[in-house]
Structures are given as C-alpha cells and as structure tokens.
Biopython code that builds the backbone (N, CA, C, O; Angstrom):
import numpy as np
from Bio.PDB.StructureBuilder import StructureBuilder

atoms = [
    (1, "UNK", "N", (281.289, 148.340, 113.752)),
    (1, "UNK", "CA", (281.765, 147.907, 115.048)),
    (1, "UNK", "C", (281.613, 146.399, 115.235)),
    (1, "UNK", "O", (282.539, 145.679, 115.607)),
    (2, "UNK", "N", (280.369, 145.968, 114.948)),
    (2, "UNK", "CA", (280.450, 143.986, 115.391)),
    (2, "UNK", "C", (281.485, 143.566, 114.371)),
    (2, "UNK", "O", (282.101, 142.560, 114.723)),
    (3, "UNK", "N", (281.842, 144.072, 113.195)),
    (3, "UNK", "CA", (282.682, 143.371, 112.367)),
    (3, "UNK", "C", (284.319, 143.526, 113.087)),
    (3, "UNK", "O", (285.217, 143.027, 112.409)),
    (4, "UNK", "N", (284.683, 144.118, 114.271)),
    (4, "UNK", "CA", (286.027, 143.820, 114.381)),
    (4, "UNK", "C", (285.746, 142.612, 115.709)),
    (4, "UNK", "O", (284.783, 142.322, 116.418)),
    (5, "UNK", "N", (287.242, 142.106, 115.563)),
    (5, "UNK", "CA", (287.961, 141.050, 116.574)),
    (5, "UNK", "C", (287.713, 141.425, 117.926)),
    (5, "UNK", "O", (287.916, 140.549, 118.767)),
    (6, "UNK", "N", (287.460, 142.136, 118.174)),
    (6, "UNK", "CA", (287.869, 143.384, 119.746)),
    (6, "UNK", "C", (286.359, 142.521, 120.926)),
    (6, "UNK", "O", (286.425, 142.443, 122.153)),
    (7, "UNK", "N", (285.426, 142.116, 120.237)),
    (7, "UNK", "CA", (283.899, 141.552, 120.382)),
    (7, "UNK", "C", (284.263, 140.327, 120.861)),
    (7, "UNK", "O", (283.744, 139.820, 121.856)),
    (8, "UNK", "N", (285.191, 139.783, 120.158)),
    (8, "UNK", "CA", (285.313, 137.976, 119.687)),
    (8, "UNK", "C", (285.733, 137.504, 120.860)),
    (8, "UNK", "O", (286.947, 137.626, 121.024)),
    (9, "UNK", "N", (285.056, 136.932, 121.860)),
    (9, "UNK", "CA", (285.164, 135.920, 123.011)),
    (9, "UNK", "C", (285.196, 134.116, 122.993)),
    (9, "UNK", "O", (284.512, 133.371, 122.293)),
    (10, "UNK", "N", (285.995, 133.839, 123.779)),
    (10, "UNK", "CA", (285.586, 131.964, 123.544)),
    (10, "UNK", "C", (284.538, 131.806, 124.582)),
    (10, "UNK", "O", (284.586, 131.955, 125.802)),
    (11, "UNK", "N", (283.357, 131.388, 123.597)),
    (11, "UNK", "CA", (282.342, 130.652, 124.285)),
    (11, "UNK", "C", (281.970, 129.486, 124.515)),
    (11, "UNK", "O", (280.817, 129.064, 124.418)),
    (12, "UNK", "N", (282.884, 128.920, 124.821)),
    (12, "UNK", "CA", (283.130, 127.342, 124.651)),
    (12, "UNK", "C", (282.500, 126.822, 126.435)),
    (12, "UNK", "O", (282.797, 127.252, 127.550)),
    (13, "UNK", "N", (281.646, 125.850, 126.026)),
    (13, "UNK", "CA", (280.062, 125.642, 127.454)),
    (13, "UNK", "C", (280.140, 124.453, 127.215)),
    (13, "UNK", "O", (280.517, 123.860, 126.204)),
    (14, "UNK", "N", (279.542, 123.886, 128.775)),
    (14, "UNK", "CA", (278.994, 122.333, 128.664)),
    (14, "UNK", "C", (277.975, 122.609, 129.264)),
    (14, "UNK", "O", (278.174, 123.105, 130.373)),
    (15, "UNK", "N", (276.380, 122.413, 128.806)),
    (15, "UNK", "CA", (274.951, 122.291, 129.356)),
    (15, "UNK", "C", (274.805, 121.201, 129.300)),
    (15, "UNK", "O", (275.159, 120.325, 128.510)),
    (16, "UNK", "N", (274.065, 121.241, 130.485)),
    (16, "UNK", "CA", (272.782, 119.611, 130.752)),
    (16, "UNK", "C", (271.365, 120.516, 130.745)),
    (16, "UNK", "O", (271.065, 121.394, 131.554)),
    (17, "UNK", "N", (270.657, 120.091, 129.705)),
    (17, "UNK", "CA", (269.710, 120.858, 129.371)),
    (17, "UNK", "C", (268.639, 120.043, 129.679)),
    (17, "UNK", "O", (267.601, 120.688, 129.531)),
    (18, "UNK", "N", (268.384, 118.660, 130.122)),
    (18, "UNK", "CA", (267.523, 118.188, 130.603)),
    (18, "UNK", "C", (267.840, 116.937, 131.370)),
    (18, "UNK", "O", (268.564, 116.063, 130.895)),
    (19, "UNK", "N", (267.222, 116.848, 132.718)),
    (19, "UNK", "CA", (267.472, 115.729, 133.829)),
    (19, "UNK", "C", (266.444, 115.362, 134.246)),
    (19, "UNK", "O", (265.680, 116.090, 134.880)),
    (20, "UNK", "N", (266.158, 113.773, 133.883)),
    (20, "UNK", "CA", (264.700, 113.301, 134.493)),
    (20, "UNK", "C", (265.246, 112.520, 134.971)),
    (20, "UNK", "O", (266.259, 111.966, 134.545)),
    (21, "UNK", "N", (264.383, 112.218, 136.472)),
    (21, "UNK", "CA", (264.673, 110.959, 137.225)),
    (21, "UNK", "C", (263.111, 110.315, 137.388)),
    (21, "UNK", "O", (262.167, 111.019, 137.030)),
    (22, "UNK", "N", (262.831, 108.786, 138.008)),
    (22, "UNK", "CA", (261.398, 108.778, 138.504)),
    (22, "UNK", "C", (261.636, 107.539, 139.053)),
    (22, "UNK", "O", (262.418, 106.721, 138.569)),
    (23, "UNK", "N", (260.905, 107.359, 140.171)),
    (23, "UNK", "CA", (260.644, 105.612, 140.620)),
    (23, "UNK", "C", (258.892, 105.690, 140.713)),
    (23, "UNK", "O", (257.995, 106.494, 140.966)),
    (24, "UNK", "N", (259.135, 104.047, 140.261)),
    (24, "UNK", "CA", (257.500, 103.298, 140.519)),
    (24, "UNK", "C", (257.161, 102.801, 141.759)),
    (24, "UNK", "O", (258.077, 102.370, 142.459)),
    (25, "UNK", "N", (256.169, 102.777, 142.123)),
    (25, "UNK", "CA", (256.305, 101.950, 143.592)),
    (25, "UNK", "C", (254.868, 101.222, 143.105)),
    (25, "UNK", "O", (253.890, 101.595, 142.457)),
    (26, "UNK", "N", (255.234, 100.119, 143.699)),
    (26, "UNK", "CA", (253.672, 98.722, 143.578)),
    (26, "UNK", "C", (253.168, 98.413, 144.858)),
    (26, "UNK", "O", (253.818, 98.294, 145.897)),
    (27, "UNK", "N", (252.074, 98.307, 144.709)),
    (27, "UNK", "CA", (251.230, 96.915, 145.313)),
    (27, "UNK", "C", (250.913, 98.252, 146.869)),
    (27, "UNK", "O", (251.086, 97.803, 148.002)),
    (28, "UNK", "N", (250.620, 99.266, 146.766)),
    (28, "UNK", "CA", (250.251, 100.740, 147.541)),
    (28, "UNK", "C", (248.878, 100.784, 148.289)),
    (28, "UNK", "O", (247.873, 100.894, 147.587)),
    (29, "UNK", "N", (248.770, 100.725, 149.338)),
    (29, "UNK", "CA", (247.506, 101.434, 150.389)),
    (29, "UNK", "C", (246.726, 99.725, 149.901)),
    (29, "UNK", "O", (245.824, 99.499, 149.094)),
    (30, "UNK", "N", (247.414, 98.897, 150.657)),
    (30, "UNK", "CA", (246.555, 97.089, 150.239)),
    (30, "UNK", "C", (246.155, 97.133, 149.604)),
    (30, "UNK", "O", (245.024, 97.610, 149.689)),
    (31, "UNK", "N", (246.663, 96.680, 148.291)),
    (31, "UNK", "CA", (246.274, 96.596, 146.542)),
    (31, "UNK", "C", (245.305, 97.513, 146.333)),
    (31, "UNK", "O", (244.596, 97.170, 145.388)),
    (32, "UNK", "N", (244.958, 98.604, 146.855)),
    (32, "UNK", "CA", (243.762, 99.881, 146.324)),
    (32, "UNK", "C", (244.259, 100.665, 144.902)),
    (32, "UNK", "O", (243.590, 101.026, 143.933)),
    (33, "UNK", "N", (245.829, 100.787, 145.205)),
    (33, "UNK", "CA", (246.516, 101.417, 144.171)),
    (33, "UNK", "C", (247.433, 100.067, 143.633)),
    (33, "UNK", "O", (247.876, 99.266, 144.456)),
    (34, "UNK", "N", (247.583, 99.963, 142.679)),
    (34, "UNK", "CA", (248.306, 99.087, 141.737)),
    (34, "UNK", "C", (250.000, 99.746, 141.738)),
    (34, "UNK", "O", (250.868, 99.091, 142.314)),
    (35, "UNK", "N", (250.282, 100.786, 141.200)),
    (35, "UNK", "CA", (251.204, 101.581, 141.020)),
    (35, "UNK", "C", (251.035, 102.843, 141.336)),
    (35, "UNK", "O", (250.012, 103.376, 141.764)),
    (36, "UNK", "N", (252.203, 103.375, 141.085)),
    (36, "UNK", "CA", (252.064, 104.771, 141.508)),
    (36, "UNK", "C", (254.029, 104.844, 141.376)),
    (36, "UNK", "O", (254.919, 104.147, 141.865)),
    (37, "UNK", "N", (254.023, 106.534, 140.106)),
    (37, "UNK", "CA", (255.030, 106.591, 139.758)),
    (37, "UNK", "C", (255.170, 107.769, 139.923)),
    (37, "UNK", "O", (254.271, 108.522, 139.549)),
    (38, "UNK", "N", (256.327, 108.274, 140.526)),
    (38, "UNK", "CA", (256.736, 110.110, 140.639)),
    (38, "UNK", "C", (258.015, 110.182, 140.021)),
    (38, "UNK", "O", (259.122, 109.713, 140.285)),
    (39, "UNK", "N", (257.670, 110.715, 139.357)),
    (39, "UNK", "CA", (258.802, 111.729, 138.156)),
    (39, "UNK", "C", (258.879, 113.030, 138.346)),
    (39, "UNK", "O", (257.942, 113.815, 138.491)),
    (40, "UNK", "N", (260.334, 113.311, 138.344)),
    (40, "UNK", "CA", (260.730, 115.107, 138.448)),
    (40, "UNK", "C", (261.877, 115.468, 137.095)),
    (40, "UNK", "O", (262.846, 114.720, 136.971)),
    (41, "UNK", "N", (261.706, 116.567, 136.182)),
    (41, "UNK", "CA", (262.316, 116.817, 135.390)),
    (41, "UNK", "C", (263.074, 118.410, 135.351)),
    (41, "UNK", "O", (262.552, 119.399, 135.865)),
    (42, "UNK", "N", (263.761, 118.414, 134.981)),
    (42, "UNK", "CA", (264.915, 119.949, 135.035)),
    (42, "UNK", "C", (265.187, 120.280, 133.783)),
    (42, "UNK", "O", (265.996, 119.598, 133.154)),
    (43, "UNK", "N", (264.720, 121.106, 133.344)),
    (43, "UNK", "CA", (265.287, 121.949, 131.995)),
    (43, "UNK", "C", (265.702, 122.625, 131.815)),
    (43, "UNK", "O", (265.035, 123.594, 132.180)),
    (44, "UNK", "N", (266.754, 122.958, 131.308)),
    (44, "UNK", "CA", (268.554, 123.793, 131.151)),
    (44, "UNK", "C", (268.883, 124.188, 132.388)),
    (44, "UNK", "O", (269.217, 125.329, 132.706)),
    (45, "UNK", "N", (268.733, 122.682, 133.515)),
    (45, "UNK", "CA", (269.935, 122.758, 135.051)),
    (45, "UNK", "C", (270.756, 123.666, 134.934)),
    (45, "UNK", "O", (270.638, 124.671, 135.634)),
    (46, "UNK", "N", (271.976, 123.512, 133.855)),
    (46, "UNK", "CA", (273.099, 124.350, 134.251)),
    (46, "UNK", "C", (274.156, 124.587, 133.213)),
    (46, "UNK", "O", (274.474, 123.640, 132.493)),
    (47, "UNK", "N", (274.595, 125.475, 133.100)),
    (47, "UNK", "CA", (275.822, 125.732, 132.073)),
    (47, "UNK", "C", (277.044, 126.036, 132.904)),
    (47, "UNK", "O", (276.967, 126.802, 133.865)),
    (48, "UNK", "N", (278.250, 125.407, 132.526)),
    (48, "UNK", "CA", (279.354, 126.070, 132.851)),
    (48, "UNK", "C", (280.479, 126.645, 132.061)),
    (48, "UNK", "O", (281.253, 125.733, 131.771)),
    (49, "UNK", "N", (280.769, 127.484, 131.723)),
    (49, "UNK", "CA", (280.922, 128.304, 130.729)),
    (49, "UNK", "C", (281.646, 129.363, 131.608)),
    (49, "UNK", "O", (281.292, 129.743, 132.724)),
    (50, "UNK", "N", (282.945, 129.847, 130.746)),
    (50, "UNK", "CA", (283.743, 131.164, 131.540)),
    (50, "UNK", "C", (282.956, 132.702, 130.414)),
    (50, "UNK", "O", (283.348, 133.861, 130.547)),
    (51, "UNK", "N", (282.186, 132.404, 129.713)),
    (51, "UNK", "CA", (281.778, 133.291, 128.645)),
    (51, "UNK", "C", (281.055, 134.473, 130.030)),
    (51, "UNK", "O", (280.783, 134.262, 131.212)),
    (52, "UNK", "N", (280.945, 135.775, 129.110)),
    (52, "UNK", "CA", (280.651, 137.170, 130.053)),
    (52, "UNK", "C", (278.998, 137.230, 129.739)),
    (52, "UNK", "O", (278.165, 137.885, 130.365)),
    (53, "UNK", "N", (278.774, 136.350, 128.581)),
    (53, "UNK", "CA", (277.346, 137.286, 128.247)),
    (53, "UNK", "C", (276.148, 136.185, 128.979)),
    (53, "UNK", "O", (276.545, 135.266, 129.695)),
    (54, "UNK", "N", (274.800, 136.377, 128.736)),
    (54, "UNK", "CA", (273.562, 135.926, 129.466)),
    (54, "UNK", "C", (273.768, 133.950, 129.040)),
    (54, "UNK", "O", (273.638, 133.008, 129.821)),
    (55, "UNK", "N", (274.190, 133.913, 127.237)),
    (55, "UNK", "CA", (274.005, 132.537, 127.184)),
    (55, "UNK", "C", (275.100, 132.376, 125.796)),
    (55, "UNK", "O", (275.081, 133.171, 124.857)),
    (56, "UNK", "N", (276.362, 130.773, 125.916)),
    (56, "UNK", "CA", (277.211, 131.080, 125.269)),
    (56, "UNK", "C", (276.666, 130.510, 123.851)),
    (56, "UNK", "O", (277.322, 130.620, 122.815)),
    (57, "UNK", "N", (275.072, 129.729, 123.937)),
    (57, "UNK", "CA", (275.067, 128.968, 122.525)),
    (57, "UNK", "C", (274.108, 130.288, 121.817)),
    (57, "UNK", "O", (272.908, 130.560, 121.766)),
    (58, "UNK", "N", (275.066, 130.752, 121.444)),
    (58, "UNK", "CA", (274.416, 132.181, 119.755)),
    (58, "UNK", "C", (274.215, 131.561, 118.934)),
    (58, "UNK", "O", (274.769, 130.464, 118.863)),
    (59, "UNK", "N", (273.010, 132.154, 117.590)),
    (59, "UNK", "CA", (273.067, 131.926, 116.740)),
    (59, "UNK", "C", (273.368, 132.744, 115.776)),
    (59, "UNK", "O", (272.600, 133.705, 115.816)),
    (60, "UNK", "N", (274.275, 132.835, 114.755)),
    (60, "UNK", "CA", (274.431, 134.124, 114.121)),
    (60, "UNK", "C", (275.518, 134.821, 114.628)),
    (60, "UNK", "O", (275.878, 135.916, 114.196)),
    (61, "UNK", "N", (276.185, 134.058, 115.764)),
    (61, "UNK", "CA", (277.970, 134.942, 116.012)),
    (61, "UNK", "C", (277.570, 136.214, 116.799)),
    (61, "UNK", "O", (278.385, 136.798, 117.513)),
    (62, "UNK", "N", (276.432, 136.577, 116.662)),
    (62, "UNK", "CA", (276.238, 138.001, 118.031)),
    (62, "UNK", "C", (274.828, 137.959, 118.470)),
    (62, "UNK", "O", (273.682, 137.758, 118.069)),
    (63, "UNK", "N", (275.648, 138.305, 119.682)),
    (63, "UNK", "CA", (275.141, 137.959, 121.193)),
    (63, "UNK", "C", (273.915, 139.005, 121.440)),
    (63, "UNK", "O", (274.093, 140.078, 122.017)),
    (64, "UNK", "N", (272.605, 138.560, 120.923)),
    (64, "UNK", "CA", (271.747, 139.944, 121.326)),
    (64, "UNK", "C", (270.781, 140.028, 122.406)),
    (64, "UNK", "O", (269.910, 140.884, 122.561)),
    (65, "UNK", "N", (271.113, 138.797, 123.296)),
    (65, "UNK", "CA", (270.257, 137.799, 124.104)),
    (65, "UNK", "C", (269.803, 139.255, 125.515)),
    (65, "UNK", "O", (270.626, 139.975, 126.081)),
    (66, "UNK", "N", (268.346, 139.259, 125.699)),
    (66, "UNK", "CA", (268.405, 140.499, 126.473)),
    (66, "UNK", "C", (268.117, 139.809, 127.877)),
    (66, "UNK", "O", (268.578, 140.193, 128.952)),
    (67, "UNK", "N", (267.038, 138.417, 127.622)),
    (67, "UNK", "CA", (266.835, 137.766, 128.581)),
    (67, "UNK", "C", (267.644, 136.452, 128.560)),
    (67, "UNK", "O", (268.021, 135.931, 127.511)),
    (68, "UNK", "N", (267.945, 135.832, 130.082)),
    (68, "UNK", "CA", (269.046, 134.084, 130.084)),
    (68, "UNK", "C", (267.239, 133.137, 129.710)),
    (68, "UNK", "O", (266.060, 133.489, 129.749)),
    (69, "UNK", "N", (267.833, 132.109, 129.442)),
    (69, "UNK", "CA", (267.175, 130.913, 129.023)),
    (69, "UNK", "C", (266.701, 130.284, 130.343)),
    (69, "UNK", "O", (267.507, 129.809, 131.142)),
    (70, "UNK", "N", (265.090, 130.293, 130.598)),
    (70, "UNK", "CA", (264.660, 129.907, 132.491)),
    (70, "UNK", "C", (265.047, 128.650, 132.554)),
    (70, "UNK", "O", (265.246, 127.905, 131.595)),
    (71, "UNK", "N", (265.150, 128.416, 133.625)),
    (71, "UNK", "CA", (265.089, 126.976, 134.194)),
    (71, "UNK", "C", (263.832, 126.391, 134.442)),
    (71, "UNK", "O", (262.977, 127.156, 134.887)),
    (72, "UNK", "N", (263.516, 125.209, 134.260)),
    (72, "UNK", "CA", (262.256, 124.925, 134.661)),
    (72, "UNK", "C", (261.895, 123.516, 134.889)),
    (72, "UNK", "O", (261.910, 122.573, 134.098)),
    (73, "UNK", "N", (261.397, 123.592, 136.786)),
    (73, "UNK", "CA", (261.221, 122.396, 136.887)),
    (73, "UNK", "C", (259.562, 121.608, 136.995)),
    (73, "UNK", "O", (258.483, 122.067, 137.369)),
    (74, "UNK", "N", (259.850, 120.611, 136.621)),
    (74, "UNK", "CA", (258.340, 119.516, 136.409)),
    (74, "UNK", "C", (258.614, 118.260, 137.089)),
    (74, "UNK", "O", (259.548, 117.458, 137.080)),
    (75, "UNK", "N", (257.247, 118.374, 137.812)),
    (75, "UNK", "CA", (257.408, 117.250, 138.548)),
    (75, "UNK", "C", (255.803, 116.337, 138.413)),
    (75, "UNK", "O", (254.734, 116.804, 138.804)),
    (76, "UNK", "N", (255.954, 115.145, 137.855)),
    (76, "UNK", "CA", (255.143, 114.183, 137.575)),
    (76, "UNK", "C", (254.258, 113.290, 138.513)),
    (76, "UNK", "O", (254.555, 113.482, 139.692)),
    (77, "UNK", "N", (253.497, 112.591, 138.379)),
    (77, "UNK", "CA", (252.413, 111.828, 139.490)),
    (77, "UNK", "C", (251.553, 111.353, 138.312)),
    (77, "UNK", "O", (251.040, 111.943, 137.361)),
    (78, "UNK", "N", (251.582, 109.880, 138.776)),
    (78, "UNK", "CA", (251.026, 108.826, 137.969)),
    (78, "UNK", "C", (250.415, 107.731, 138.464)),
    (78, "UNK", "O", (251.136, 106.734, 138.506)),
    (79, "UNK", "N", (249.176, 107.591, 138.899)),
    (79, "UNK", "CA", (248.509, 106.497, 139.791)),
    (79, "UNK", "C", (247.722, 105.416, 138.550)),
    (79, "UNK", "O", (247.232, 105.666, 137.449)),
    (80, "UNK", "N", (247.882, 104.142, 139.337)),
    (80, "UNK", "CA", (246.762, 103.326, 138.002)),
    (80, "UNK", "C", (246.346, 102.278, 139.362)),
    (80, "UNK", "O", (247.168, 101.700, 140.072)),
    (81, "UNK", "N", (245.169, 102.231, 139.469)),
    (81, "UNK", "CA", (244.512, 101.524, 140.018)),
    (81, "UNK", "C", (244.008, 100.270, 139.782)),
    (81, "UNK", "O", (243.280, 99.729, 140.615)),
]
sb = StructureBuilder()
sb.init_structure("model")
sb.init_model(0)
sb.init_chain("A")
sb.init_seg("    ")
for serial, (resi, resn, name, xyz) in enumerate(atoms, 1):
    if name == "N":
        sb.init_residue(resn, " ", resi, " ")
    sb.init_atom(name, np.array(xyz, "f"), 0.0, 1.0, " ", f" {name:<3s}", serial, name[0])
structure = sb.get_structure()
C-alpha cells in the first residue's frame, strides 16, 4: 500500500522556525543598573503549508508523525551592574 501514487501529496511549506527579537536599555534606576537587556524567542512560529498531515518536512517520504512539532516560547533577562 505506501508504495502506490494514491498517498503522494504536495508538501510544499514555508516555516519560520525561529524569531528572536531583544532591546538593551542603559544607564537604569540612577546608574544602579548599567544595562539591562530583554530578549524573547519563538521556535517553529509557523508553517504555511496546504499539506493534510501534522508536519510537511518528512523524512523518508512517509508521514508517520503521531505528534505536530511544539512551539516554544523563551523569553530572556539580562542585568549587569
């Protein structure tokens, strides 16, 4: 059965699999803090993809994926005194 055509879908996707942003801020709470930097990061934001199954990048041509790929966000804090 996986060996016929009948399976064969276009999985053709564009992911952004990672998005970091961050600003520094200086000279904080009358020179007590020197800097101070907040960073937030996103891992596999988003796919857009017309494909039916959980995720279109396979390896091996079939799709055995039971769970999707999480998203996951991080968010950073960086003080130097």
């Amino acid at each position: 059965q996986y060996l016929s055509d009948h399976y064969v879908e276009n999985a053709s996707f564009l992911r952004m699999d990672n998005i970091t942003a961050g600003y520094t801020f200086t000279n904080l709470f009358e020179d007590q803090v020197k800097s101070l930097r907040v960073s937030a990061t996103v891992q596999n934001a988003f796919v857009i993809t017309e494909y039916s199954g959980l995720d279109p990048e396979v390896f091996g041509g079939i799709d055995n994926n039971v769970y999707p790929r999480p998203r996951t966000f991080i968010l950073g804090l960086s003080l130097n005194f």
